[in-house]
N, C-alpha and C positions, 0 to 999 in steps of 0.2 A: 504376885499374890496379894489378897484384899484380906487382912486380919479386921473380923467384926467381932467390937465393941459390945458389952451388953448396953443397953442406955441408961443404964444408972451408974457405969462405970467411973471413978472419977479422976478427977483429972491427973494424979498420981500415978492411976494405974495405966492409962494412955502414956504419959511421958516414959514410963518403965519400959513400955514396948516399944515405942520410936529409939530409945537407948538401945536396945535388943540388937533392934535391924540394924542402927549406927554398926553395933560392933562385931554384924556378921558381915561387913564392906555394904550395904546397901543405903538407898535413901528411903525415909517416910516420910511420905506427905498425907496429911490428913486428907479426906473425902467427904465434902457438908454433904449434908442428907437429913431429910424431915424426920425419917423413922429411924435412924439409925443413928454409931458412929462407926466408922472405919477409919485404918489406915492402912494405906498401901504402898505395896513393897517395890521402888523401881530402884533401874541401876542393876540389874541381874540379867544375865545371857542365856539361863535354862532356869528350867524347876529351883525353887528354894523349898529345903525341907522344911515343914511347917511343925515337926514333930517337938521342939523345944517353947516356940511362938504357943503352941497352940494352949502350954501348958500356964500360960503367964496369968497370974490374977486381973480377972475384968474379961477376960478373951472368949466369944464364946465358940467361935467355926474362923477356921484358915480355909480361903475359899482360892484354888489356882484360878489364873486368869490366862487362857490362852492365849491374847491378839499381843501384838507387838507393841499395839497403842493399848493403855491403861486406861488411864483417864480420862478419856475419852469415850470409853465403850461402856454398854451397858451393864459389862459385867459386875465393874464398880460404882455404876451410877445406875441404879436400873429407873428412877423416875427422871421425864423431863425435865431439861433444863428450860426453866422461862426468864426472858432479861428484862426486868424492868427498864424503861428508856420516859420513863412517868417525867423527867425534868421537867420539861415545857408543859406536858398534854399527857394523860394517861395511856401509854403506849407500853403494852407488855408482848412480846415476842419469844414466840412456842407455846404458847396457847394457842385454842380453839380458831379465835379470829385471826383471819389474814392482817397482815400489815402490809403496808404497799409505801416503797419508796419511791421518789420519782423527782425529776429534773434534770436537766443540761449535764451532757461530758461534765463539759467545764464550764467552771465561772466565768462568765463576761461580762459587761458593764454592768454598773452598778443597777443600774433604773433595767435593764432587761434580766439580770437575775431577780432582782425584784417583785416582776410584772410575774413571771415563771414562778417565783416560789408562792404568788397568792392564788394565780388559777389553779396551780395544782392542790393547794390544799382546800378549796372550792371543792375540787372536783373529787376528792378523799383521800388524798393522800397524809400518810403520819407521818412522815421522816423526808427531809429535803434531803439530795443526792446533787453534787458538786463538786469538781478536781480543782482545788488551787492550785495545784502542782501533778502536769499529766505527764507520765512515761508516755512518749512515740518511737513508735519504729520506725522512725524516719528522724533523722536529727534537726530536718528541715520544718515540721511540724510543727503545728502550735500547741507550744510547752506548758502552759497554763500559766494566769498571773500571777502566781504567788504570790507572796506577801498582802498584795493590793487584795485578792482575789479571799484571803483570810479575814481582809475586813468587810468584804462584804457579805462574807457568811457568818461573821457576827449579827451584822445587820439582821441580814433573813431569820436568826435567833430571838434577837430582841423583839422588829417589827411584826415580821408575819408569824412568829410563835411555831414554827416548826422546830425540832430536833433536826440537825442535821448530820450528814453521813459525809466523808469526804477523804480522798486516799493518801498517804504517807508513804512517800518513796522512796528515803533515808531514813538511817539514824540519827541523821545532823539534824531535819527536818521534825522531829516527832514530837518535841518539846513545846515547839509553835502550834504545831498544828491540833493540838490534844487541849490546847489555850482553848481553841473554839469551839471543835466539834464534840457533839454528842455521842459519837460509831465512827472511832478508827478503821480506814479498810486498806485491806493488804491486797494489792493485787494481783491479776493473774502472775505478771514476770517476777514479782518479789513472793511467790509464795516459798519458796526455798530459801529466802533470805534468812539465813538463822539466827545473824545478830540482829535484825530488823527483830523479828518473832519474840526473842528475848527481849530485847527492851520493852515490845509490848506487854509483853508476860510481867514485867516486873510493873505496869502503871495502873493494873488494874483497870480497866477503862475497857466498855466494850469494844471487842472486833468483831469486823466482816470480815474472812477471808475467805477468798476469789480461789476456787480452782485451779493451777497451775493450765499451761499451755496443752500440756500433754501428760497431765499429771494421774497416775493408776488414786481409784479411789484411798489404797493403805496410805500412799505415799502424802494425798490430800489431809486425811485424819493424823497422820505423824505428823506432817505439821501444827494442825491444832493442839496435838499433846506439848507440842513445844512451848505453849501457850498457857495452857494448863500447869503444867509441871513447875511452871515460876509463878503458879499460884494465880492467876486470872483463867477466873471461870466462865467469863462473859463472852462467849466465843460461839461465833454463827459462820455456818458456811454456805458458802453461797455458790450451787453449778451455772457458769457460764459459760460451758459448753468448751469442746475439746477440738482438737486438730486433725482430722484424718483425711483420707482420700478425696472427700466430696468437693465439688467447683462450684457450689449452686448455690452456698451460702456463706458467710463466715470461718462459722465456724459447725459442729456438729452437736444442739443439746442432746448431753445422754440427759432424760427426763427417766430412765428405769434407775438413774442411783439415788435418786430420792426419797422412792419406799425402803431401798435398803440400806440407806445411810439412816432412816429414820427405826430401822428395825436395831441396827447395832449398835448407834450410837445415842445419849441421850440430846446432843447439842443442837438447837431448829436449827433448820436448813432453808434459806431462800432460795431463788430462781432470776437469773439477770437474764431473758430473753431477747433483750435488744442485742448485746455480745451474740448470743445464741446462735442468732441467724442474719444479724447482720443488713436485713432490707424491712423497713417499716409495715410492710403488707403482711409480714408476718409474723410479726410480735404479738400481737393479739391471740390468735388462734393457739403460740404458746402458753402465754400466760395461762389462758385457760385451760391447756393439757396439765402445765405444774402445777396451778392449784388442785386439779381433779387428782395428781398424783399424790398431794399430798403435801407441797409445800408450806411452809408456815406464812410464805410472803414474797413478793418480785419487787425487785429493786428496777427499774428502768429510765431510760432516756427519753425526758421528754421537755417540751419545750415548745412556745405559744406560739415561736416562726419555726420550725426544723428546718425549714430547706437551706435558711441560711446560721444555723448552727453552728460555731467556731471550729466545732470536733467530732467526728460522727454522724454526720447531716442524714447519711441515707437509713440508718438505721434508728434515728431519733421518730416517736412518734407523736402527734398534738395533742393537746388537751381533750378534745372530743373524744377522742381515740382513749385516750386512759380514762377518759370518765367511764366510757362503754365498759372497758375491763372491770371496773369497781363496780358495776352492777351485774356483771358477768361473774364474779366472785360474787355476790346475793345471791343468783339463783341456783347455783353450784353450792352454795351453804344450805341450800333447800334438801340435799339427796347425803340422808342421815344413815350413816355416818360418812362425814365426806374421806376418809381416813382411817383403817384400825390400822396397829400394831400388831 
């Protein structure tokens, strides 16, 4: 349930009502909003009668909320959510303009993540994208350099002036890694991680989180409420496609859950296409379906040699290649409205 606030409510008569919900077993957590205040009622397994709440001074409408996920949806959020990421460069995400993330799996030497993170943002990119620390399905695989691999994405912050993105794969790891980067990203195998999830929830700090493997869209958004609920609101989700029957690529981008994740919930959504599919030939022709779908931005793999890439070589594509997509996102900006709700 979302108990709204008149806005001139004051802060007396808000604390009254979070006591209320305390003492009928629930939790309130406030709801920011431009036009409004709310707070909402989690921690209940059915209907909560609203006939007491409804009666409190300052209160003006008890609104139930159907989904399982709260705060997350737009029941209680109905406008966009946009993340400033302005640190380095004016970067705001779920707005009107695409954002496009882009760079290497992973970090590798100093001088070639380097060289990678100035063509790419040459060619337009706003946010570097980088594993200091990469989960493999293979235990044989290369693990990323951590530690080493965090000072170099300092660097790319300092020298080339990008924001950068970069994935946290523990709890023990999140302290370090939140040092550097600009957008914590939770990945596919840790999207279920739910001490991972909480500890991010508690840092404030934006996330990216990744899709799970096989994850149902609810189960995708209950994670983000995870995120939410300990009060970080900085939360983008990003499809990188799921696991099903097909041999032909990777994996399978659903690109139809992005008008509807964009219709329920207010959080942007990016598009990882490289994941997607998995062979460079056709990352492009994605990117350009998720933007037409609606995407707020594509995060991808890219990189000034791919073929010899430390990690994902066949799906990484070169900087020509991503330049093309940023001007394929212009003319896709041309056919108004690229996107209704």
């Amino acid at each position: 349930m979302l108990v709204i606030m008149r806005k001139d409510s004051t802060t007396e008569e808000c604390e009254r009502v979070a006591d209320v919900i305390r003492q009928m077993g629930f939790t309130p957590l406030p709801v920011p909003g431009a036009d409004r205040t709310a707070i909402c009622v989690t921690g209940n397994h059915g209907p909560v009668d609203p006939s007491y709440l409804s009666q409190l001074p300052g209160v003006v409408e008890c609104i139930p909320v159907t989904k399982p996920y709260k705060l997350v949806s737009r029941e209680v959020h109905p406008e966009d959510t946009v993340i400033d990421l302005s640190g380095l460069s004016a970067v705001k995400l779920g707005g009107r303009d695409p954002v496009f993330i882009a760079g290497p799996c992973s970090v590798e030497t100093e001088a070639r993540t380097l060289e990678v993170a100035r063509q790419v943002k040459e060619a337009g990119a706003h946010l570097f994208r980088g594993g200091a620390y990469k989960p493999r399905t293979s235990p044989y695989a290369f693990q990323g350099l951590g530690d080493e691999g965090l000072l170099t994405l300092a660097r790319v912050r300092e020298e080339i002036g990008l924001p950068v993105v970069s994935e946290v794969v523990d709890t023990e790891s999140v302290t370090a890694v939140a040092e550097v980067v600009d957008v914590l990203q939770v990945g596919a195998r840790n999207m279920q991680n739910f001490s991972l999830l909480k500890k991010l929830g508690d840092l404030r700090k934006p996330v990216l989180l990744k899709r799970g493997l096989a994850a149902t869209l609810d189960e995708w958004l209950m994670a983000a409420e995870y995120l939410l609920a300990r009060g970080n609101h900085q939360v983008i989700l990003c499809e990188r496609g799921v696991r099903t029957f097909n041999n032909h690529s990777r994996n399978t981008l659903d690109l139809n859950v992005v008008p509807l994740v964009r219709r329920i919930s207010h959080l942007p959504v990016v598009v990882d296409p490289s994941h997607g599919v998995g062979k460079r030939d056709r990352v492009r022709p994605l990117a350009r379906a998720a933007l037409a779908a609606g995407a707020h931005g594509l995060i991808m793999e890219v990189h000034s040699h791919p073929e010899s890439s430390y990690s994902d070589a066949e799906q990484t594509i070169d900087v020509p290649t991503f330049r093309g997509i940023v001007r394929d996102a212009a003319v896709l900006s041309g056919l108004e409205p690229l996107f209704e709700r």
